[in-house]
py3Dmol code that shows the C-alpha trace and the ligand (Angstrom):
import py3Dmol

protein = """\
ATOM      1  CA  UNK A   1       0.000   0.000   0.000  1.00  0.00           C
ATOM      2  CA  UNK A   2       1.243   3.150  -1.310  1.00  0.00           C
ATOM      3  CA  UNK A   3       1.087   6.563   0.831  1.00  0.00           C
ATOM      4  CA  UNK A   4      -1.383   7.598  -1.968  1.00  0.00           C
ATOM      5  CA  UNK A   5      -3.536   4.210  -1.106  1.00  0.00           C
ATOM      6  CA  UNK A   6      -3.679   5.647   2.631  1.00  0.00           C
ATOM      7  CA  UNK A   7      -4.895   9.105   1.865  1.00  0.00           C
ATOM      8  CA  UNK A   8      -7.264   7.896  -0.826  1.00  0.00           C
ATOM      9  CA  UNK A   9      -9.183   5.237   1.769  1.00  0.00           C
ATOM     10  CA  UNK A  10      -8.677   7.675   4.552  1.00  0.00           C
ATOM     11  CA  UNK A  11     -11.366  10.111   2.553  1.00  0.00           C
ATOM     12  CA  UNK A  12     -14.056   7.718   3.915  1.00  0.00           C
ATOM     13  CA  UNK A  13     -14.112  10.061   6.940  1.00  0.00           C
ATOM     14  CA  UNK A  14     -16.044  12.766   5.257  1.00  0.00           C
ATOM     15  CA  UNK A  15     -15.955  16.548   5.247  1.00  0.00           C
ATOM     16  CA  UNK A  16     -19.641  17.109   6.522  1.00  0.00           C
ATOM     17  CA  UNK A  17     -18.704  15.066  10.023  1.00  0.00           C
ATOM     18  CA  UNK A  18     -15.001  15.562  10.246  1.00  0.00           C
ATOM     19  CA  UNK A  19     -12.514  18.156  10.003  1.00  0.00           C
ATOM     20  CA  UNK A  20     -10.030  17.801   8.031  1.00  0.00           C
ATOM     21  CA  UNK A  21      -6.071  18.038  10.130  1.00  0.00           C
ATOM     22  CA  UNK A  22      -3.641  16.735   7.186  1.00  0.00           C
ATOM     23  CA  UNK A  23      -4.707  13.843   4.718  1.00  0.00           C
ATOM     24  CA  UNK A  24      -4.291  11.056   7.156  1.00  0.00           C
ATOM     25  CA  UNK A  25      -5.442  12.564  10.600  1.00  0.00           C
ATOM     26  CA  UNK A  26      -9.205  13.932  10.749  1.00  0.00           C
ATOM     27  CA  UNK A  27     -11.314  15.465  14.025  1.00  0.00           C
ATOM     28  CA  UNK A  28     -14.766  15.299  14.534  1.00  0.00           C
ATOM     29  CA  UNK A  29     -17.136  17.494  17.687  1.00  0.00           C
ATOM     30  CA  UNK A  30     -18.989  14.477  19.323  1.00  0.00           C
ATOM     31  CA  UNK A  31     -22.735  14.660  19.808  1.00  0.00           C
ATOM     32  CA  UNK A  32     -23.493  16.866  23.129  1.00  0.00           C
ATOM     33  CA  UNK A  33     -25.574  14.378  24.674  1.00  0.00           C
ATOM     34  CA  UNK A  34     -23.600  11.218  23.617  1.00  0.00           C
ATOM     35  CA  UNK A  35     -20.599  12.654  24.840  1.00  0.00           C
ATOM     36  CA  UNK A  36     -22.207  13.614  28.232  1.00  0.00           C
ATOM     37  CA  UNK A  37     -23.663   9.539  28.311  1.00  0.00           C
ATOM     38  CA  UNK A  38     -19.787   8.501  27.692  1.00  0.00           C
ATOM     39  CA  UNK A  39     -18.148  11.086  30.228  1.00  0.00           C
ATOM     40  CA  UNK A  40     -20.350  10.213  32.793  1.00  0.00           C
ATOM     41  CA  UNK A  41     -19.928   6.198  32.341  1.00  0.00           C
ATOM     42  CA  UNK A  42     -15.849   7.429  32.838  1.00  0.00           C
ATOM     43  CA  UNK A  43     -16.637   8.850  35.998  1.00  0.00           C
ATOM     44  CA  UNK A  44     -18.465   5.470  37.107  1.00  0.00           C
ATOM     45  CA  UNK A  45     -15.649   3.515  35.841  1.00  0.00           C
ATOM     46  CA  UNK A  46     -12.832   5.442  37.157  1.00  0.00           C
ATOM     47  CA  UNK A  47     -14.842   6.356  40.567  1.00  0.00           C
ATOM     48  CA  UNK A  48     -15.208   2.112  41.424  1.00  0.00           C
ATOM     49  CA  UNK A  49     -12.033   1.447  40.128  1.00  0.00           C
ATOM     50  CA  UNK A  50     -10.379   3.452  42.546  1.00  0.00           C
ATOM     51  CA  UNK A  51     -13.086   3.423  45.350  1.00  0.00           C
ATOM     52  CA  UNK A  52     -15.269   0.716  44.954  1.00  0.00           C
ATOM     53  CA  UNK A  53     -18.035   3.403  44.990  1.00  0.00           C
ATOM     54  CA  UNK A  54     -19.598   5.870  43.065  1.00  0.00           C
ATOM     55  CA  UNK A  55     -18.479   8.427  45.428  1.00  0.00           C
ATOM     56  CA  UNK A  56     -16.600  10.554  43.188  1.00  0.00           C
ATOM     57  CA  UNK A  57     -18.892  12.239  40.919  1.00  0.00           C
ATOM     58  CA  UNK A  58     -17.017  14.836  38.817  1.00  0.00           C
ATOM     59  CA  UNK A  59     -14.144  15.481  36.487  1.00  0.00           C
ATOM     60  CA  UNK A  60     -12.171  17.604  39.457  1.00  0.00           C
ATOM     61  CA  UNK A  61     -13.059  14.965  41.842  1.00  0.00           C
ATOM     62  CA  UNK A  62     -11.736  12.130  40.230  1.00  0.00           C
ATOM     63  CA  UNK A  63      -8.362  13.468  39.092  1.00  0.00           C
ATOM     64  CA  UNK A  64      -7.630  15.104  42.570  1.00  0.00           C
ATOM     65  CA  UNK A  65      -8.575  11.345  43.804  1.00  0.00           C
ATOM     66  CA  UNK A  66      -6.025   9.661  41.402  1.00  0.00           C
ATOM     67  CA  UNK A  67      -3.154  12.498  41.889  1.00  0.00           C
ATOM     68  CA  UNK A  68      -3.272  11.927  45.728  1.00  0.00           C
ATOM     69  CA  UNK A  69      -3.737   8.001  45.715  1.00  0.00           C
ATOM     70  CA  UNK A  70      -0.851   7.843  42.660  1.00  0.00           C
ATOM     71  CA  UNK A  71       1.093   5.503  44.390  1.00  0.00           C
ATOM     72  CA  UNK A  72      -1.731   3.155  45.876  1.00  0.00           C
ATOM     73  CA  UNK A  73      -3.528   2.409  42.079  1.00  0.00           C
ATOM     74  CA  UNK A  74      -2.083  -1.137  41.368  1.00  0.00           C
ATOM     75  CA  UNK A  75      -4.753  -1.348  38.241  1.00  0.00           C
ATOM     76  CA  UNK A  76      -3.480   1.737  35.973  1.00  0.00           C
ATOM     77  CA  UNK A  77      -0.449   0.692  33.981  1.00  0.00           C
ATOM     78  CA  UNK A  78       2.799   2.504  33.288  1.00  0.00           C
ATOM     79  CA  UNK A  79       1.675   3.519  30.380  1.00  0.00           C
ATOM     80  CA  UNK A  80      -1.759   4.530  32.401  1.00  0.00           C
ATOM     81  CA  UNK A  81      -4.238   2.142  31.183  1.00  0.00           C
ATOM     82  CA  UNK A  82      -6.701   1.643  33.756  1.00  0.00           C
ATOM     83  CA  UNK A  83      -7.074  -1.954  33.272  1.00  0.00           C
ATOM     84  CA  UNK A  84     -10.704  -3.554  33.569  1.00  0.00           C
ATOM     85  CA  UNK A  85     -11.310  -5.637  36.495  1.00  0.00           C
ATOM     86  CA  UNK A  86     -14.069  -8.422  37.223  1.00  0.00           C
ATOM     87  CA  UNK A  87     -15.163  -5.643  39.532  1.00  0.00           C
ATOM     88  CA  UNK A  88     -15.660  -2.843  37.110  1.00  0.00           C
ATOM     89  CA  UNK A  89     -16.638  -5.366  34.285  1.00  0.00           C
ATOM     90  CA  UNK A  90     -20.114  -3.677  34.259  1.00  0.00           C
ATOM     91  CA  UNK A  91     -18.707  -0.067  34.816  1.00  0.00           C
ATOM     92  CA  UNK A  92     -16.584  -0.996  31.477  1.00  0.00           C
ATOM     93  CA  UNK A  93     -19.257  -2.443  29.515  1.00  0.00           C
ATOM     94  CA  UNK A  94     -21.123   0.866  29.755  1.00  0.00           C
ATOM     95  CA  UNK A  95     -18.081   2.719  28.543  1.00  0.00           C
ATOM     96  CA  UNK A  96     -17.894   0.465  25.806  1.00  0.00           C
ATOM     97  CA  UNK A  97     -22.184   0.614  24.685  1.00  0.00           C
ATOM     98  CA  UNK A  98     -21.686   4.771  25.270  1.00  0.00           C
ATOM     99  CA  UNK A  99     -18.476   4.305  22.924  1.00  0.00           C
ATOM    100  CA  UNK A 100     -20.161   2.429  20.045  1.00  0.00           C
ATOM    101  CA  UNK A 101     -22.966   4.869  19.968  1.00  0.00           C
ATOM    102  CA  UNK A 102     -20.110   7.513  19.579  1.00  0.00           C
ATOM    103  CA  UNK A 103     -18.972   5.381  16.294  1.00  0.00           C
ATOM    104  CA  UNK A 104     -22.657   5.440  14.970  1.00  0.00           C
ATOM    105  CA  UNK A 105     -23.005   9.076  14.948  1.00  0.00           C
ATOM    106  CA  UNK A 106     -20.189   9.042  12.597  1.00  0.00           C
ATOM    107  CA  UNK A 107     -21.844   6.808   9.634  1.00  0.00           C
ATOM    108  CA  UNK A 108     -18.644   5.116   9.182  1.00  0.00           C
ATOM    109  CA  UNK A 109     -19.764   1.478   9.908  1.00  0.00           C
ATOM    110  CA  UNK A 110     -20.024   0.259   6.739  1.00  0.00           C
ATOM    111  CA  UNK A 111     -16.067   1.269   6.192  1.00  0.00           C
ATOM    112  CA  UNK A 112     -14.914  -0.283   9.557  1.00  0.00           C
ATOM    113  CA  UNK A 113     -13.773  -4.053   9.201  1.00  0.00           C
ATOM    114  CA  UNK A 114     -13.068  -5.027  12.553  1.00  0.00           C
ATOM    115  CA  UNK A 115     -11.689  -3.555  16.090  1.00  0.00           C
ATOM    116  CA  UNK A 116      -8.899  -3.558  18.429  1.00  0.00           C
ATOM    117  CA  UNK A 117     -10.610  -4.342  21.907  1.00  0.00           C
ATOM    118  CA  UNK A 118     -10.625  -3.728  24.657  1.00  0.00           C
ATOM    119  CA  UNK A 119     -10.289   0.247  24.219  1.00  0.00           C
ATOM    120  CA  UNK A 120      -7.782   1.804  26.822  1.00  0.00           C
ATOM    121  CA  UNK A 121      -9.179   4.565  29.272  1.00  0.00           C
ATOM    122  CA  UNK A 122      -5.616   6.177  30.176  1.00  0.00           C
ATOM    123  CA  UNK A 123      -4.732   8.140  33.046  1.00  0.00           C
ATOM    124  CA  UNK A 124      -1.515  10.343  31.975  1.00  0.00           C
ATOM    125  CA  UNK A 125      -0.569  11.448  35.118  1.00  0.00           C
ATOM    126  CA  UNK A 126       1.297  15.187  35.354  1.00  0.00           C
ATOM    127  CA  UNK A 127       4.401  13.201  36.715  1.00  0.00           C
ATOM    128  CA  UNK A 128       5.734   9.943  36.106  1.00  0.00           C
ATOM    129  CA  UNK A 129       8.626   8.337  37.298  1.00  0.00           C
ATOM    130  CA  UNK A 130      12.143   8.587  34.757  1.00  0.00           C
ATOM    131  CA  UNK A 131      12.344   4.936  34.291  1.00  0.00           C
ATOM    132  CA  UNK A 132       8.860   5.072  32.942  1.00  0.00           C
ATOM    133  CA  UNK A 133       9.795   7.410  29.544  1.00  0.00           C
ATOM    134  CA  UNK A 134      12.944   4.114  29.027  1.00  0.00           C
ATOM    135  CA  UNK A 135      10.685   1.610  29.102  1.00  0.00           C
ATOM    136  CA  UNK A 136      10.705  -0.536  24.938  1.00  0.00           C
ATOM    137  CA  UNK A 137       6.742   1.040  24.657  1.00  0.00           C
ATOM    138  CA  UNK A 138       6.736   3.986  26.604  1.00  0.00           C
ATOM    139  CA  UNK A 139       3.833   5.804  24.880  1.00  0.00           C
ATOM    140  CA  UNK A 140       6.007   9.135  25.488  1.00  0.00           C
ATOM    141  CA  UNK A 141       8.224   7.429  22.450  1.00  0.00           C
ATOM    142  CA  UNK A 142       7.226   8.519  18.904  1.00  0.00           C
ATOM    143  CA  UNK A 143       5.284   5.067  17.664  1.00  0.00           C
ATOM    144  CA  UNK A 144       2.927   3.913  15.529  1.00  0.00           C
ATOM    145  CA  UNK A 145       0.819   1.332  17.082  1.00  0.00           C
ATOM    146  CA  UNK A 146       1.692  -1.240  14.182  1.00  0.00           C
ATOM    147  CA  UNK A 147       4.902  -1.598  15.822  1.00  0.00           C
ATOM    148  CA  UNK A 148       3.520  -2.367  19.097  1.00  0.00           C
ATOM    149  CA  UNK A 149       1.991  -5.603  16.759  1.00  0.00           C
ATOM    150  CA  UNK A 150      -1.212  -4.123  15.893  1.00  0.00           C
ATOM    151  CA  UNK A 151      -2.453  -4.450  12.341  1.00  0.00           C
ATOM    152  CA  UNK A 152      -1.373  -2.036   9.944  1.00  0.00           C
ATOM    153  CA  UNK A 153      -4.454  -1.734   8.324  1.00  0.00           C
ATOM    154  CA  UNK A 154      -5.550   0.256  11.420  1.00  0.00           C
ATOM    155  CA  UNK A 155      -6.415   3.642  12.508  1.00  0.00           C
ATOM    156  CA  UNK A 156      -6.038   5.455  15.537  1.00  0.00           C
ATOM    157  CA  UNK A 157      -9.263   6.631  17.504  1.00  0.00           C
ATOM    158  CA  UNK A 158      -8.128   9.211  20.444  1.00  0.00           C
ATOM    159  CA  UNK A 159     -10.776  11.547  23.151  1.00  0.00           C
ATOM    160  CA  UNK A 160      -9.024  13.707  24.795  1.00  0.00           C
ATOM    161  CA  UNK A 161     -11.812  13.440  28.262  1.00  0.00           C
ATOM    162  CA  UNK A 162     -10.827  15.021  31.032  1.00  0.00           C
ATOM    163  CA  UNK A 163      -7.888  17.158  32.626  1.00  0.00           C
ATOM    164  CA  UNK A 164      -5.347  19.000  31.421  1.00  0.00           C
ATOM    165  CA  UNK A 165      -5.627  18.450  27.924  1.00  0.00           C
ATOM    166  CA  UNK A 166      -3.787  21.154  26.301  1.00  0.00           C
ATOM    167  CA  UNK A 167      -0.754  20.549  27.824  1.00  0.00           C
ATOM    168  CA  UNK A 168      -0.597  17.272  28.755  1.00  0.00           C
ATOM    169  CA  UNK A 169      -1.959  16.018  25.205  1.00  0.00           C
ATOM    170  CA  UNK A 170      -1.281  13.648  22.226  1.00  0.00           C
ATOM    171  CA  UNK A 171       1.137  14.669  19.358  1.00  0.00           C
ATOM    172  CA  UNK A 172       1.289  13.937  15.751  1.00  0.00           C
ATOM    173  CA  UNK A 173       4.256  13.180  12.916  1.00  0.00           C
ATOM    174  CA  UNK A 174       2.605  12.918   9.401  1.00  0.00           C
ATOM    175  CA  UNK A 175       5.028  11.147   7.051  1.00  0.00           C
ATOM    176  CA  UNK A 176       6.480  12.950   3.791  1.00  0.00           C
ATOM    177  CA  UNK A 177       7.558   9.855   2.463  1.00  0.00           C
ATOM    178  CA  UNK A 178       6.596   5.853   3.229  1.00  0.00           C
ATOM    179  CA  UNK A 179       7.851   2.280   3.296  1.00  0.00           C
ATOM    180  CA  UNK A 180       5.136   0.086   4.253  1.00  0.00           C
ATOM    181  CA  UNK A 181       7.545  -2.018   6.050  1.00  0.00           C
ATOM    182  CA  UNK A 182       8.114   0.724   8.993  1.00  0.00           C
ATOM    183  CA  UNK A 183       4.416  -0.339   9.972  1.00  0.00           C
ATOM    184  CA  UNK A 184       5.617  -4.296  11.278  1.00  0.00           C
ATOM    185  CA  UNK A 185       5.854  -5.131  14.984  1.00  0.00           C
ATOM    186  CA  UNK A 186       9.426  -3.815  16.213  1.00  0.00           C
ATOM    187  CA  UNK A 187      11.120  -4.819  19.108  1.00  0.00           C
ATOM    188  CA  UNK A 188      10.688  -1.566  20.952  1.00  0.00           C
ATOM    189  CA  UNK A 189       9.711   2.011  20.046  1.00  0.00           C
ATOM    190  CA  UNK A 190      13.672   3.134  19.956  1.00  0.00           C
ATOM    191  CA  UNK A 191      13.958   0.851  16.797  1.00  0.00           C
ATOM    192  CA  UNK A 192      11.631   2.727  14.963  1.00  0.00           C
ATOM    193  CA  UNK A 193      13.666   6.329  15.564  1.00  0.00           C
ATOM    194  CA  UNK A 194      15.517   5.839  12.469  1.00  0.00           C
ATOM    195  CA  UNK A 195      12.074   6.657  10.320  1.00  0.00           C
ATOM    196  CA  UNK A 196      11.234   9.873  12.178  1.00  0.00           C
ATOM    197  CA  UNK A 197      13.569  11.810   9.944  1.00  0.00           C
ATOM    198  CA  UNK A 198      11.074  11.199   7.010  1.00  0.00           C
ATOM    199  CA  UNK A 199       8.324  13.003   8.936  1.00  0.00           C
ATOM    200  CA  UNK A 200       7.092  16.096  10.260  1.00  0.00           C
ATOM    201  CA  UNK A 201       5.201  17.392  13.714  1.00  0.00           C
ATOM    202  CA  UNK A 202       1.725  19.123  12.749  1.00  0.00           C
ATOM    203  CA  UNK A 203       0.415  21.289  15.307  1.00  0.00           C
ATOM    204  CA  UNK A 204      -3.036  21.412  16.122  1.00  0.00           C
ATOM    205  CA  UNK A 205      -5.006  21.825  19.910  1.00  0.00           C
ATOM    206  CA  UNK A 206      -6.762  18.584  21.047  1.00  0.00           C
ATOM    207  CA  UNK A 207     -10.085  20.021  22.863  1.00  0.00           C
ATOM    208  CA  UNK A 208     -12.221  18.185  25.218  1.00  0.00           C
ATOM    209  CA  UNK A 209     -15.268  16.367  23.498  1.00  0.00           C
ATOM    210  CA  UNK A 210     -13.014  16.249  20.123  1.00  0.00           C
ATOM    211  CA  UNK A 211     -12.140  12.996  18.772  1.00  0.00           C
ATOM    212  CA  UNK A 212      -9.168  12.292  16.461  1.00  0.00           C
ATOM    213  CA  UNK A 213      -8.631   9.648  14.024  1.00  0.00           C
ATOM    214  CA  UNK A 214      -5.005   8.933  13.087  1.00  0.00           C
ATOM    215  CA  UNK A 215      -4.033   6.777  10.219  1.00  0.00           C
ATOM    216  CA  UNK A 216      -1.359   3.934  11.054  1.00  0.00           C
ATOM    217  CA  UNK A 217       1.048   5.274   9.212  1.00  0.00           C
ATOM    218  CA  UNK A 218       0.947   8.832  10.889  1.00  0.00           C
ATOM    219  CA  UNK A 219       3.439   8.681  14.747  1.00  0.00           C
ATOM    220  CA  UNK A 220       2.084  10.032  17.913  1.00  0.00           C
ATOM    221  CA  UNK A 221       3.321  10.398  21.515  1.00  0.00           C
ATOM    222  CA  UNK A 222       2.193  11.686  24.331  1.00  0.00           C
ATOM    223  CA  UNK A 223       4.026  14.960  25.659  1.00  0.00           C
ATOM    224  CA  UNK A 224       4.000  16.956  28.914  1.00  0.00           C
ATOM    225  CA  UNK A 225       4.682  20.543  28.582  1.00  0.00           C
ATOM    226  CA  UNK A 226       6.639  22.124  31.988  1.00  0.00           C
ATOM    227  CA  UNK A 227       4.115  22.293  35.184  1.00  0.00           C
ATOM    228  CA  UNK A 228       1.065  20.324  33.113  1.00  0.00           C
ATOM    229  CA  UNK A 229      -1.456  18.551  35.037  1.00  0.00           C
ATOM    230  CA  UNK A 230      -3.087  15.303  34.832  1.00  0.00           C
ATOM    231  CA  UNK A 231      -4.793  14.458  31.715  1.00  0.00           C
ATOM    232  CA  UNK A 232      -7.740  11.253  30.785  1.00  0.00           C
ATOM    233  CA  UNK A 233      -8.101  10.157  27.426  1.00  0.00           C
ATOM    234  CA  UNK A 234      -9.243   6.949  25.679  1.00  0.00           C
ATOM    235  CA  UNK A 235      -7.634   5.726  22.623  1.00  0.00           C
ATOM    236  CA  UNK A 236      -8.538   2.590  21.149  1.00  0.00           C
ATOM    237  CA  UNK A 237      -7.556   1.469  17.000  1.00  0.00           C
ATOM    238  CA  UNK A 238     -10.009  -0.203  14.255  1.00  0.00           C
ATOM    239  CA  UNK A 239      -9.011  -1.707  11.063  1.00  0.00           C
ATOM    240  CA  UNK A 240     -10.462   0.090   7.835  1.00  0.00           C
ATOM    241  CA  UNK A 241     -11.468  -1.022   3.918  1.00  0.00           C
ATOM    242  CA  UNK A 242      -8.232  -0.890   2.028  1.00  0.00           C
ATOM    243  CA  UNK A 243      -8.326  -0.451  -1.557  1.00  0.00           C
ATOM    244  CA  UNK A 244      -4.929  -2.037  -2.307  1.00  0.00           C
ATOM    245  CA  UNK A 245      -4.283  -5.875  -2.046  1.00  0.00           C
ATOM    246  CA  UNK A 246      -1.116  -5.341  -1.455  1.00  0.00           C
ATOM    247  CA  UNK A 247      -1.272  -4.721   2.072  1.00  0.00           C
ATOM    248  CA  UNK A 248       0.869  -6.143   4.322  1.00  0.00           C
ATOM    249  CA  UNK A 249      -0.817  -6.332   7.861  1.00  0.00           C
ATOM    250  CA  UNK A 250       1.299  -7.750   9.974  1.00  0.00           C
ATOM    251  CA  UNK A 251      -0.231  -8.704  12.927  1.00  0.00           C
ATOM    252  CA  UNK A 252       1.850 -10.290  15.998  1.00  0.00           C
ATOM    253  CA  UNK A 253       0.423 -13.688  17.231  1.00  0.00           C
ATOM    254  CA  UNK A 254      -0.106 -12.386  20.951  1.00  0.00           C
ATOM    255  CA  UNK A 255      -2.860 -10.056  19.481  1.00  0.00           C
ATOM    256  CA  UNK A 256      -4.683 -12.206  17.170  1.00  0.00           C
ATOM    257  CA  UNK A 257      -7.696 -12.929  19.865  1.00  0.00           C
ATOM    258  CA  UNK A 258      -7.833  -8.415  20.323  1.00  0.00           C
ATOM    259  CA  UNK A 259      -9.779  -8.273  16.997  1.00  0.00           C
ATOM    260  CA  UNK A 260     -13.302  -8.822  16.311  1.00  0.00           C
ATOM    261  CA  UNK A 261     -15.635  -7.783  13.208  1.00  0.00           C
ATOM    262  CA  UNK A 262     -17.512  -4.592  13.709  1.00  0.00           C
ATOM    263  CA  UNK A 263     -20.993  -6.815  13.315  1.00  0.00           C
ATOM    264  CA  UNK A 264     -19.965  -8.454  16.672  1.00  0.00           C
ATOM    265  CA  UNK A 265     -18.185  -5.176  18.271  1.00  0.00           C
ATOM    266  CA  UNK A 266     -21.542  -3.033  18.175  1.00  0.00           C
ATOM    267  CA  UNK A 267     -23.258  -5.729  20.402  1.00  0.00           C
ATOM    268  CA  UNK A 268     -20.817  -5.127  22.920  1.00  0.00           C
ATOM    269  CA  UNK A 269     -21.351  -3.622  25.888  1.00  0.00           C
ATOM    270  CA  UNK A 270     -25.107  -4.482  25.296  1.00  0.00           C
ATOM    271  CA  UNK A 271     -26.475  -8.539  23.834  1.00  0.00           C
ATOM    272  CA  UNK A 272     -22.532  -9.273  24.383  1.00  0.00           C
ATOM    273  CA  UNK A 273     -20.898  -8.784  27.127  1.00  0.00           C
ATOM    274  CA  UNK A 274     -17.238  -8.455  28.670  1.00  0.00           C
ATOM    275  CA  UNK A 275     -16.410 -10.340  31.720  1.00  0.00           C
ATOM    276  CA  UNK A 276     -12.721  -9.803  33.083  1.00  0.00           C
ATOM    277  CA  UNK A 277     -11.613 -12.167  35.009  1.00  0.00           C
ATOM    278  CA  UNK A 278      -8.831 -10.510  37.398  1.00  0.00           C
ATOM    279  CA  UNK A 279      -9.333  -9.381  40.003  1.00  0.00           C
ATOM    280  CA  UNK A 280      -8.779  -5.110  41.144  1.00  0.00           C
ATOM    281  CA  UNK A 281      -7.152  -6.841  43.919  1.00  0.00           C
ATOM    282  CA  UNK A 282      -4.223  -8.324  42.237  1.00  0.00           C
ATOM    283  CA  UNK A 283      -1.544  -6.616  40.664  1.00  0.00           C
ATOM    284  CA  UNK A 284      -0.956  -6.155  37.251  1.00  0.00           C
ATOM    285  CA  UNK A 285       2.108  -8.253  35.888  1.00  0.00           C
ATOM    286  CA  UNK A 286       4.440  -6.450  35.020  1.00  0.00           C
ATOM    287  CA  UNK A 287       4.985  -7.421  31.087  1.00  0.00           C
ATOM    288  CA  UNK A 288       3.341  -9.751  28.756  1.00  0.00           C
ATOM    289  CA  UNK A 289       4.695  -8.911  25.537  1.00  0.00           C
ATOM    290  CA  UNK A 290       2.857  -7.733  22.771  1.00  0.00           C
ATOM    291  CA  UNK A 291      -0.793  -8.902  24.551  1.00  0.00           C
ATOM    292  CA  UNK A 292      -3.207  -6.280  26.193  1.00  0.00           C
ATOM    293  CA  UNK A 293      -3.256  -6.083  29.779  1.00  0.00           C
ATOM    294  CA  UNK A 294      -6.747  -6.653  30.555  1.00  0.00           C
ATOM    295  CA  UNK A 295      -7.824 -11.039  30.501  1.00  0.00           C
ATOM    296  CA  UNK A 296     -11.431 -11.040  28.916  1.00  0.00           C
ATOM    297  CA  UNK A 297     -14.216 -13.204  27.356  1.00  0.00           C
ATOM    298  CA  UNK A 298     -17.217 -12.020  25.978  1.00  0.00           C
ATOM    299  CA  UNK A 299     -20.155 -13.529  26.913  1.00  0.00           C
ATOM    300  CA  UNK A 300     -23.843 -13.404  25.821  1.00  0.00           C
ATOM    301  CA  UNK A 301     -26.150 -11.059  28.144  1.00  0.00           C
ATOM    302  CA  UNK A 302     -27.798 -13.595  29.594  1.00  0.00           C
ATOM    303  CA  UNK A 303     -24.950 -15.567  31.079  1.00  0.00           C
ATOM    304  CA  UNK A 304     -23.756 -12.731  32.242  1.00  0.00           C
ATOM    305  CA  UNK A 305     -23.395 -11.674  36.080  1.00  0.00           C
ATOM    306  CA  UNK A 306     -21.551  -8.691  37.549  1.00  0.00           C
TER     307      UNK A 306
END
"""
ligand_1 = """\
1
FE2
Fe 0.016 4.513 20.573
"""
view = py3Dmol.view(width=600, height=400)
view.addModel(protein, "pdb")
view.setStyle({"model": 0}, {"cartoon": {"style": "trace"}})
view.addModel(ligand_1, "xyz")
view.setStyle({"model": 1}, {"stick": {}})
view.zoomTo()
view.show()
């Protein structure tokens, strides 16, 4: 797949919804009320996660909860995933049903082939430990996520939710030139540095109740400016309709059970359900490769018990 290829296929996100940022990066204003549904279903999630309870109702309450506690959150990895839990399973499956009605007010279902799950609500704290930025996948590298073993056949989906989003925020490279075969699974994000040379930062603000789609062959990172604050955001990837055969999506093997078609992804949440099966009392190990954090089934409805 040619550069060309990818801005030609990325037109399915269309200039009455979206806005365009460069050929392979678009922005869209969510709904009011769907976006209200979805925040407040964060708030749930991110209140039991660290609480148990609902007791923290509000955007300022639950950051100055997960600043103070920083140290006591065994669920949020270093890359600040908070990972879903058998007890938040429910609190996560409402994320997930307010998500996909998010993707329907964008009338791009027919173009979506099949999704990444389980999409990652991040907490990107306003300070994080040095040995954090070394680690091979540090999200604070330049990356695209093909190289973390995703398929390259994928786009980025990004909400900048809650916090300080200006400053602690999501960057972009766009590429001036391409070689398909930068978008394979690498070894770490430092392998990939040698590419960055063929592309260029674009500038643009990331608001609050914004969402941006990146195309797999654009970089991102995540950068703190001096004295930022804590930022939430949930990014999550999908695979598109290519136009070229000659795509080479190179998915790694520990990811192969993270995709579903989009048919079965907009049950989810609703007739289908996740069930995690750690527990928030257990710690998160501390690397399993290429996999995704969170251990899941999905179960029908009826089965299902929180
Ligand atoms: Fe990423």
């Amino acid at each position: 797949m040619s550069l060309d290829t990818r801005k030609k296929d990325f037109e399915m996100f269309q200039e009455d919804i979206f806005n365009k940022i460069s050929p392979l990066i678009v922005s869209s204003k969510i709904n009011k009320k769907l976006l209200n549904n979805f925040n407040n279903s964060v708030i749930k999630y991110l209140s039991k996660s660290a609480t148990k309870s609902y007791k923290l109702k509000s955007e300022k309450s639950i950051i100055n909860f997960y600043d103070r506690n920083i140290d006591k959150l065994n669920f949020i990895t270093p890359n600040g995933a908070v990972v879903p839990k058998k007890e938040t399973s429910k609190e996560f499956n409402l994320i997930t049903k307010n998500f996909i009605k998010i993707i329907k007010s964008l009338n791009i279902q027919d173009k979506i082939v099949r999704f990444h799950i389980p999409l990652n609500i991040r907490i990107k704290f306003s300070n994080i430990p040095q040995s954090f930025y070394l680690r091979d996948r540090a999200t604070e590298k330049p990356h695209s996520d093909s190289w973390a073993g995703e398929s390259s056949n994928c786009v980025n989906f990004h909400i900048p939710i809650f916090g300080d989003v200006n400053n602690n925020k999501m960057e972009f490279f766009y590429p001036k030139k391409l070689n398909e075969n930068w978008l394979r699974p690498l070894k770490n994000f430092q392998t990939g540095f040698k590419y960055k040379k063929y592309y260029k930062k674009i500038h643009f603000k990331t608001l609050k109740g914004n969402l941006i789609i990146s195309d797999f062959a654009t970089l991102h990172r995540t950068i703190r400016k001096k004295n930022c604050k804590t930022r939430i955001s949930l990014d999550t990837t999908f695979e598109i309709k290519r136009t070229s055969k000659l795509n080479i999506s190179k998915i790694h093997n520990d990811r192969k059970n993270e995709y579903i078609s989009y048919k079965k992804y907009e049950k989810l949440g609703d007739k289908n359900k996740y069930f995690f099966n750690d527990s928030i009392y257990n710690s998160i190990n501390q690397d399993k490769g290429f996999k995704h954090f969170a251990n899941f089934k999905i179960v029908k409805n009826e089965k299902y018990k929180s």
